[in-house]
Steps between C-alpha positions, in 0.01 A plus 500: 500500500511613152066530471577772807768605316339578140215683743753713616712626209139537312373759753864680550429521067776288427378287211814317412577381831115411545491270135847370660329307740179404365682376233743278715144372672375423184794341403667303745215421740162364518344813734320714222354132392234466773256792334528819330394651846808727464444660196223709682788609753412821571873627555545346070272781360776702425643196305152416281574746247880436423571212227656267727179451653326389252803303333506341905131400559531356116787278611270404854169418259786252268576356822223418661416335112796299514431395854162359469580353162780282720312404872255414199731219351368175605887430555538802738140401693679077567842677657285751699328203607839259540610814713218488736518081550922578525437805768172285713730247688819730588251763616286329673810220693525711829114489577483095427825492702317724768167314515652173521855487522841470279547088598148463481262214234325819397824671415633211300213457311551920408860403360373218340224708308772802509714299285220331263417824381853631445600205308126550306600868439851453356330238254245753427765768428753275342218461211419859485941583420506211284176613281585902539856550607536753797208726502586865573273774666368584134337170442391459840444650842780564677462290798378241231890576335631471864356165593727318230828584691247449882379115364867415397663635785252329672486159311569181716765420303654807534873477292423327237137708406754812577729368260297416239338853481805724569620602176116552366481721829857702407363547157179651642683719699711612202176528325318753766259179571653410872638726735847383605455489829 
């Protein structure tokens, strides 16, 4: 845990070691995001006066700025919303399947409306890439970014909607705006 860790090298007065891992936090995850709670961290007093901790908490404020300017984006808001319609069926199949069974009219009907709103989804989407292009994390939020690759993967149609979008996907990766994986 590198909050636990920063805490640690802090109060044994190693400052490099400390910035090391707040850094990496700030950098490369989304845990320092949720509030600026941890800048009162009592073991980070010894840090307040050093250079790097003003140069970090600058970087945090720029970030937080950059991430309300993008969940913001009317763009970012419809994919957060596409992601929520995407995730509602697949999360919620076992309990329809558990109230009323997998063969049963009820089920069906769930597939049916499972489906529908895929296919609406992946039209939905479709316009946004064809308007925009593949929308990175700094244009919108990032689970707005991620539910391009989710819709397509998902699309009722699978292949060809995967086909038509993989080399604007490999280019986003190559640009920093997808994550490969």
């Amino acid at each position: 845990d590198r909050f636990t860790a920063a805490k640690a090298w802090a109060l044994a007065g190693v400052a490099d070691s400390a910035f090391f891992q707040l850094q990496r936090l700030l950098d490369k995850t989304d845990f320092l995001d949720k509030d600026d709670l941890w800048m009162l961290e009592p073991s980070f007093e010894s840090l307040q006066n050093d250079l790097r901790w003003k140069r970090l908490t600058t970087q945090w404020h720029l970030k937080q700025e950059r991430l309300e300017r993008v969940r913001a984006n009317p763009v970012s808001i419809e994919l957060e919303k596409i992601h929520y319609l995407d995730q509602y069926f697949r999360q919620n199949r076992d309990s329809v399947i558990a109230l009323h069974g997998l063969k049963s009219p009820e089920m069906k009907d769930w597939m049916h409306r499972w489906a529908t709103q895929d296919s609406f989804n992946y039209l939905k989407v479709n316009e946004i890439l064809e308007k925009y292009g593949w929308l990175g994390p700094d244009e919108v939020s990032e689970l707005a970014s991620t539910t391009l690759w989710l819709v397509i993967q998902h699309a009722d149609f699978n292949l060809p909607a995967q086909e038509k979008w993989l080399p604007v996907m490999r280019d986003a990766v190559r640009a920093g705006k997808a994550k490969p994986g």
